[in-house]
PyMOL Python script that loads the backbone (N, CA, C, O; Angstrom):
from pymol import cmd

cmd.read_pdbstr("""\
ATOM      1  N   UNK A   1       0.803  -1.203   0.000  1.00  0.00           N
ATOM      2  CA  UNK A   1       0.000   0.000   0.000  1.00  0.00           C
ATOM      3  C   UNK A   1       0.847   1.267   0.000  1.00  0.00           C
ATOM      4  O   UNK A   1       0.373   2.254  -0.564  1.00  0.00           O
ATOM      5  N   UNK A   2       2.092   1.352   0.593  1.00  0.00           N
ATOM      6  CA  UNK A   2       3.163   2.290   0.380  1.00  0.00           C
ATOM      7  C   UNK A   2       3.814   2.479  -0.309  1.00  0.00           C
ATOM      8  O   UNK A   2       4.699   3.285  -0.021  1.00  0.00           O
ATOM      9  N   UNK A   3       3.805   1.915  -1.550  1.00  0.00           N
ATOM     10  CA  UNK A   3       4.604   1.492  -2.628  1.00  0.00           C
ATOM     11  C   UNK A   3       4.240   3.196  -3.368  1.00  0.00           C
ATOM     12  O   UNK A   3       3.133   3.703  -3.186  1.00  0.00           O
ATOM     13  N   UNK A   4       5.283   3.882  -4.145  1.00  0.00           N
ATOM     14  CA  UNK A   4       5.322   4.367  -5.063  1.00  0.00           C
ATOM     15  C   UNK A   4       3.643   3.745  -6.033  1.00  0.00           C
ATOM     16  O   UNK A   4       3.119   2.664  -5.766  1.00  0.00           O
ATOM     17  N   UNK A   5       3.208   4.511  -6.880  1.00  0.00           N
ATOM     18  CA  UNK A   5       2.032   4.332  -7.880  1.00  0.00           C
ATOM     19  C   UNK A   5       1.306   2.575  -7.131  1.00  0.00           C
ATOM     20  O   UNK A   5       1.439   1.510  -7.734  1.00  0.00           O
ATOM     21  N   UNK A   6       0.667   2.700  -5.908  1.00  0.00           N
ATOM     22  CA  UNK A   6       0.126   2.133  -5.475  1.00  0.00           C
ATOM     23  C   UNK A   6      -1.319   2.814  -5.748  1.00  0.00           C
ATOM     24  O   UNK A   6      -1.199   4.026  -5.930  1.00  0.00           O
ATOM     25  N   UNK A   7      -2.421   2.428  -5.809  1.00  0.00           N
ATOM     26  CA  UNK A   7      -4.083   2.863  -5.464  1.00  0.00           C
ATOM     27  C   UNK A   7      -4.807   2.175  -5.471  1.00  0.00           C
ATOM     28  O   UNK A   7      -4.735   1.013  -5.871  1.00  0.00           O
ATOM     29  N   UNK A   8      -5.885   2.854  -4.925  1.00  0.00           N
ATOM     30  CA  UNK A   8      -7.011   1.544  -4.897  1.00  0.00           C
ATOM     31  C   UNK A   8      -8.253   2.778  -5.253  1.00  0.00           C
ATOM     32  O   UNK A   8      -9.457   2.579  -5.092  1.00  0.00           O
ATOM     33  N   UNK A   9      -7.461   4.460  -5.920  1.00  0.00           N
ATOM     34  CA  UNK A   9      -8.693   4.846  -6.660  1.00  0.00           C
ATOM     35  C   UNK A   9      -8.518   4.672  -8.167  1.00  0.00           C
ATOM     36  O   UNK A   9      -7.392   4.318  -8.516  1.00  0.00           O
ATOM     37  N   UNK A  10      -9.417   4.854  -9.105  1.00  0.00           N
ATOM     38  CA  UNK A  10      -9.381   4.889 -10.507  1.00  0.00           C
ATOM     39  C   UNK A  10      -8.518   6.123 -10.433  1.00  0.00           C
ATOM     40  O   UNK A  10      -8.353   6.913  -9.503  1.00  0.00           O
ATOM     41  N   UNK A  11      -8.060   6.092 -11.523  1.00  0.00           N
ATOM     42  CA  UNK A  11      -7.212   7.843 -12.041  1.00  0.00           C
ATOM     43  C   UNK A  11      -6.161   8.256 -11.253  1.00  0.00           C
ATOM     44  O   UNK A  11      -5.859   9.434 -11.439  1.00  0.00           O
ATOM     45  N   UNK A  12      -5.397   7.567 -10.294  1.00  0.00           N
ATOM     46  CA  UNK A  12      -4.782   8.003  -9.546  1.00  0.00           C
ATOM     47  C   UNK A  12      -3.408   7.804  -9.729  1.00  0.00           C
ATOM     48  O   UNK A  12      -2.885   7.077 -10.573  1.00  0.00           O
ATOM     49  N   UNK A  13      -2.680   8.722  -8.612  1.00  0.00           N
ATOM     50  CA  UNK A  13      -1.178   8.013  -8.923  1.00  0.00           C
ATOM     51  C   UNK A  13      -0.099   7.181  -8.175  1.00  0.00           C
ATOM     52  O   UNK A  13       0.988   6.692  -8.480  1.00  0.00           O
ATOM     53  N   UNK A  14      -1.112   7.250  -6.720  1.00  0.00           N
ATOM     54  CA  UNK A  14      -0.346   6.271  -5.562  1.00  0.00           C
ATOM     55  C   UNK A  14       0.802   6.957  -4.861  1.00  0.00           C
ATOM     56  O   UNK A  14       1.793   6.278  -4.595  1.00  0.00           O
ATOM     57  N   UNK A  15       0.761   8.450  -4.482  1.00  0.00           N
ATOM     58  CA  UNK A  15       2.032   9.005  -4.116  1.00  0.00           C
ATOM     59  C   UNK A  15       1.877   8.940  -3.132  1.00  0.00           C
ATOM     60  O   UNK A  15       2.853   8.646  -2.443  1.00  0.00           O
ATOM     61  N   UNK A  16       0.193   9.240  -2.283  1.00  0.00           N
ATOM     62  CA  UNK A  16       0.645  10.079  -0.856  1.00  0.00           C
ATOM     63  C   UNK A  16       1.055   9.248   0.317  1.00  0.00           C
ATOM     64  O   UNK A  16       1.444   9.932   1.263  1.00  0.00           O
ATOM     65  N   UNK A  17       1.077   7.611   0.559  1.00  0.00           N
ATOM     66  CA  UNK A  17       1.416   7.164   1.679  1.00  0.00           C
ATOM     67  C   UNK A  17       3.163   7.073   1.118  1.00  0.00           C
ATOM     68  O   UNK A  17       4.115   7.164   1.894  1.00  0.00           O
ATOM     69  N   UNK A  18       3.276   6.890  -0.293  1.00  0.00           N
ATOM     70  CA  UNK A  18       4.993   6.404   0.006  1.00  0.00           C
ATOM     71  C   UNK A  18       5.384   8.165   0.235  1.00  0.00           C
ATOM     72  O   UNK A  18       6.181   8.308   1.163  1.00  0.00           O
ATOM     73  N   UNK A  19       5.064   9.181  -0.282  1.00  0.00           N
ATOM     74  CA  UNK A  19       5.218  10.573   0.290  1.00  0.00           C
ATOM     75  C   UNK A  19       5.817  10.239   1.840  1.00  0.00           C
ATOM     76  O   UNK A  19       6.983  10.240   2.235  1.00  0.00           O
ATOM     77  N   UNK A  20       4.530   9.946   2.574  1.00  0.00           N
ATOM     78  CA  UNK A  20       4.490   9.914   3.941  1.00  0.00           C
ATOM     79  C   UNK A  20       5.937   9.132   4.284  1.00  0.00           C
ATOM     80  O   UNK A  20       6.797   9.877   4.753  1.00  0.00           O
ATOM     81  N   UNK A  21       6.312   7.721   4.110  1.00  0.00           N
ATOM     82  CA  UNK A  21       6.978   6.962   4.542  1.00  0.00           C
ATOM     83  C   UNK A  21       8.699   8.040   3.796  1.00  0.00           C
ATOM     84  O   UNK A  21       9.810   8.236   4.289  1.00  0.00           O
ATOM     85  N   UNK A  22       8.220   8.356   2.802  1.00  0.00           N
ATOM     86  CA  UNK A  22       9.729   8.730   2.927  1.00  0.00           C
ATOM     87  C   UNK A  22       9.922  10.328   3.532  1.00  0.00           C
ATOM     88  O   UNK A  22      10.975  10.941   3.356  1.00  0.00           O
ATOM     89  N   UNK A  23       9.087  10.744   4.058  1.00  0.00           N
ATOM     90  CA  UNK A  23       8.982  11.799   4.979  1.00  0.00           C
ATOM     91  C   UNK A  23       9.362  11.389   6.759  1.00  0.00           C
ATOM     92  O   UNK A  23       9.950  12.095   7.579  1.00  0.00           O
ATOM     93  N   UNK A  24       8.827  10.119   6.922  1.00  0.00           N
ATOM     94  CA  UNK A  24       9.146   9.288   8.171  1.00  0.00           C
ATOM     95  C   UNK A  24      10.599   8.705   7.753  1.00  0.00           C
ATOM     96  O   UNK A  24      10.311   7.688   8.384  1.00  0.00           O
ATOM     97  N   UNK A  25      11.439   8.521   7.436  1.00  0.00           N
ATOM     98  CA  UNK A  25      12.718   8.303   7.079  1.00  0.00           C
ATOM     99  C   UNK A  25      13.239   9.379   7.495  1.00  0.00           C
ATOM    100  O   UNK A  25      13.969   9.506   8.478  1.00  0.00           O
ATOM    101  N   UNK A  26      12.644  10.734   6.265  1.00  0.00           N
ATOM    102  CA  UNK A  26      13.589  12.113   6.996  1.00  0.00           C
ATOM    103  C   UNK A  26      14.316  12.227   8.177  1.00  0.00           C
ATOM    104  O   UNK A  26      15.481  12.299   8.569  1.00  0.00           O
ATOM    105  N   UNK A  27      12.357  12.208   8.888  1.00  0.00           N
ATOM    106  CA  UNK A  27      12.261  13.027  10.158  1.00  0.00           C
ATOM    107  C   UNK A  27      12.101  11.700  11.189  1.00  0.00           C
ATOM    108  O   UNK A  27      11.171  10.893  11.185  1.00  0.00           O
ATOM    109  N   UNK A  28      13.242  11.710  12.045  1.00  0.00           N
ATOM    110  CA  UNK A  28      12.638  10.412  13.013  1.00  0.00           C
ATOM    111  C   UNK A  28      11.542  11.232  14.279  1.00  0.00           C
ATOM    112  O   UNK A  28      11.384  10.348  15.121  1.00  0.00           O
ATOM    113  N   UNK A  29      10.866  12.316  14.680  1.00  0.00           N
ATOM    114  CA  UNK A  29      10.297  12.695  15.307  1.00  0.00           C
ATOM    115  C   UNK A  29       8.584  12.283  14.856  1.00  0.00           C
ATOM    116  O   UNK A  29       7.514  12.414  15.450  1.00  0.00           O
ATOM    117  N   UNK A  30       8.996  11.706  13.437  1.00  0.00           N
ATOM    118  CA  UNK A  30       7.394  11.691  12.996  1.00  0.00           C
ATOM    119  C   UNK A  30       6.769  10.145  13.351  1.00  0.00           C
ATOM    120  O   UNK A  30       7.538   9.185  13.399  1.00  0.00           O
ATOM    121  N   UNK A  31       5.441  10.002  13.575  1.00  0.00           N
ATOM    122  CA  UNK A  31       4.894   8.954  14.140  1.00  0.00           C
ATOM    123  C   UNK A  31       3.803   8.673  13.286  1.00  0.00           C
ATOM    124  O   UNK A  31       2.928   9.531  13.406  1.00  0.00           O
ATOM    125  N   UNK A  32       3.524   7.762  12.443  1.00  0.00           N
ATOM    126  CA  UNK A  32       2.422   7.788  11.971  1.00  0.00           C
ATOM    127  C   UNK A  32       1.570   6.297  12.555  1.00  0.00           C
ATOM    128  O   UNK A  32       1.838   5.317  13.249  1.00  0.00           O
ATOM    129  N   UNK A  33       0.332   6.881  11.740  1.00  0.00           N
ATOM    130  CA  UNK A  33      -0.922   5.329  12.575  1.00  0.00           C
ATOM    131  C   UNK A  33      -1.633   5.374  11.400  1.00  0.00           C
ATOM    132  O   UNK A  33      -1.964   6.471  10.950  1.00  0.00           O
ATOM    133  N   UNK A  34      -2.076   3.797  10.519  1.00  0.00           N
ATOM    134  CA  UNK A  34      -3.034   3.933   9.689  1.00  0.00           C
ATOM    135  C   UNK A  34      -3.948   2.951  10.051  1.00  0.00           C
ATOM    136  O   UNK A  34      -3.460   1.901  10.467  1.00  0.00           O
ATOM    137  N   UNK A  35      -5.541   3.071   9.974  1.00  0.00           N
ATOM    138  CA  UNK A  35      -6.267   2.317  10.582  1.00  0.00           C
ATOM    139  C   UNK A  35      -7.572   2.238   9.563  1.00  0.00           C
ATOM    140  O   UNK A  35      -7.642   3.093   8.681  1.00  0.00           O
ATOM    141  N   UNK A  36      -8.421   1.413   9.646  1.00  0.00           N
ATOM    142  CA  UNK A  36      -9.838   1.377   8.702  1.00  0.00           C
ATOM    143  C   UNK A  36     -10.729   1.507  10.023  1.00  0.00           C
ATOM    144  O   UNK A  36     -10.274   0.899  10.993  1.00  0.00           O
ATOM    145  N   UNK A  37     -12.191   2.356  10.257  1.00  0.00           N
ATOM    146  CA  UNK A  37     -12.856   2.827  11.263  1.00  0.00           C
ATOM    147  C   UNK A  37     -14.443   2.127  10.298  1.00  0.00           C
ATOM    148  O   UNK A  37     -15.041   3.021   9.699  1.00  0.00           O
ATOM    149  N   UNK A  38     -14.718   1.502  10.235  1.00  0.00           N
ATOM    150  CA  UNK A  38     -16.702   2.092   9.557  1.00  0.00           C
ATOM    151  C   UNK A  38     -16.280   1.878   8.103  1.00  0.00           C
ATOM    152  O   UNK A  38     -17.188   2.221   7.347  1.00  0.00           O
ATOM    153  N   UNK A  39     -15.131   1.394   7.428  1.00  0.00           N
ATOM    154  CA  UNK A  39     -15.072   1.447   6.004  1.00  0.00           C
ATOM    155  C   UNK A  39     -14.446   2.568   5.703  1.00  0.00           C
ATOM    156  O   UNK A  39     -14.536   2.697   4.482  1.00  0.00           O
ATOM    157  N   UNK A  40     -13.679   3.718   6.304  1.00  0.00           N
ATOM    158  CA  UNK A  40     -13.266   4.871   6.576  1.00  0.00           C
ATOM    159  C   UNK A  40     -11.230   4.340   6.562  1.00  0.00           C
ATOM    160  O   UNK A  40     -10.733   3.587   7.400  1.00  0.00           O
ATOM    161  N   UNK A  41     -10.672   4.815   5.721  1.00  0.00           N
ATOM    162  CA  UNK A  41      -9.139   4.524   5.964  1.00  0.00           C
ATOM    163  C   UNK A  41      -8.647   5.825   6.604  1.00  0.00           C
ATOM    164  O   UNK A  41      -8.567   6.803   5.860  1.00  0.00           O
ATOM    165  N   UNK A  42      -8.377   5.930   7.625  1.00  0.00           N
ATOM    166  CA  UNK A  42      -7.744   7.172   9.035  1.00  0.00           C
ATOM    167  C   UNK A  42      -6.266   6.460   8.783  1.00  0.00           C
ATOM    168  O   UNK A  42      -5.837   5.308   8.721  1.00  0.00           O
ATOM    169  N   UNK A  43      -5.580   8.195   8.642  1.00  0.00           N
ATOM    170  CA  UNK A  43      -4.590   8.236   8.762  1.00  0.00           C
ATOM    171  C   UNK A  43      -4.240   9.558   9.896  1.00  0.00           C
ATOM    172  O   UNK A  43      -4.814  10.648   9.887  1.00  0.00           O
ATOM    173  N   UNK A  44      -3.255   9.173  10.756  1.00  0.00           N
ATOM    174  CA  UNK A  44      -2.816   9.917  11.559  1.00  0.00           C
ATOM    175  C   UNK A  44      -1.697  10.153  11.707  1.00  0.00           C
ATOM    176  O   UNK A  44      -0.913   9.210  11.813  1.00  0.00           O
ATOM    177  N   UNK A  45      -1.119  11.821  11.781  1.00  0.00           N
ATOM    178  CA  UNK A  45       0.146  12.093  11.413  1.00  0.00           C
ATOM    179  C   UNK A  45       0.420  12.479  12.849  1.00  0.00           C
ATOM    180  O   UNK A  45      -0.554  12.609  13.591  1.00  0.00           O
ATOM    181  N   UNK A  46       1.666  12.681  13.336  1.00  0.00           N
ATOM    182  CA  UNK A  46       2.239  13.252  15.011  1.00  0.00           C
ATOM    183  C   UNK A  46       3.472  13.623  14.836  1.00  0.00           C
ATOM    184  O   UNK A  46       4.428  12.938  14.474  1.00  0.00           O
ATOM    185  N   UNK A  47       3.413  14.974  15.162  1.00  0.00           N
ATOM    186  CA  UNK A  47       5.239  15.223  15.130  1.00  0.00           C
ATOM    187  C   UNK A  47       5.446  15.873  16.452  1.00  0.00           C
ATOM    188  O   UNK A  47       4.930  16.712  17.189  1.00  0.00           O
ATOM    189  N   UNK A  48       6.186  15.283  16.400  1.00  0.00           N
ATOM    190  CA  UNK A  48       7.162  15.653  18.104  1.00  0.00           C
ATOM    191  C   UNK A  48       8.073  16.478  18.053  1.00  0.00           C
ATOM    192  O   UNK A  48       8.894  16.415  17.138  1.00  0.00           O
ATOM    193  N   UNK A  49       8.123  17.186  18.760  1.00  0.00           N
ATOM    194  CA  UNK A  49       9.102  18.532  18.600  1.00  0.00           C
ATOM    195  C   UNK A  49      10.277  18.227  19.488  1.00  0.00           C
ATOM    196  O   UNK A  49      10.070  17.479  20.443  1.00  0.00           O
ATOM    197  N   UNK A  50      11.455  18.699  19.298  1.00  0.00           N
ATOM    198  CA  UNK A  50      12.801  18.089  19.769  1.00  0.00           C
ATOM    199  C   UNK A  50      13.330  19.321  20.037  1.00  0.00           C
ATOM    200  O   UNK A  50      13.611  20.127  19.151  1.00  0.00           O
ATOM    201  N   UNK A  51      13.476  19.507  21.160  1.00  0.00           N
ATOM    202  CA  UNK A  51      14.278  20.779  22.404  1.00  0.00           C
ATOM    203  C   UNK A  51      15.634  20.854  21.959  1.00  0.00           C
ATOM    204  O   UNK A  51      16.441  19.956  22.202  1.00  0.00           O
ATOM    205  N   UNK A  52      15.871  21.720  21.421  1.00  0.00           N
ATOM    206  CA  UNK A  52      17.384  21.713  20.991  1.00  0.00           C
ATOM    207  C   UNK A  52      18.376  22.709  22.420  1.00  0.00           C
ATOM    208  O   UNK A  52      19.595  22.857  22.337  1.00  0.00           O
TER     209      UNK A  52
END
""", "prot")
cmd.dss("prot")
cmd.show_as("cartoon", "prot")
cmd.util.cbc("prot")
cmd.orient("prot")
């Protein structure tokens, strides 16, 4: 499902979870959660801020 040109809509291009994952590589402060609710795919982003 994270894959580069992954989807599961018509017309699409499959960027935004591998986006995400190589954004979580960047940044190790980032936390993500993906879950299905009611037929509903929730995604939840968390960034933690780091006290320099």
């Amino acid at each position: 499902m994270q894959q580069t040109g992954f989807s599961t809509k018509k017309n699409h291009q499959g960027l935004g979870l591998s986006n995400i994952n190589q954004l979580k590589q960047k940044y190790p402060t980032l936390f993500v959660n993906y879950r299905i609710n009611n037929n509903w795919f929730i995604f939840t982003l968390n960034i933690v801020g780091v006290d320099e």
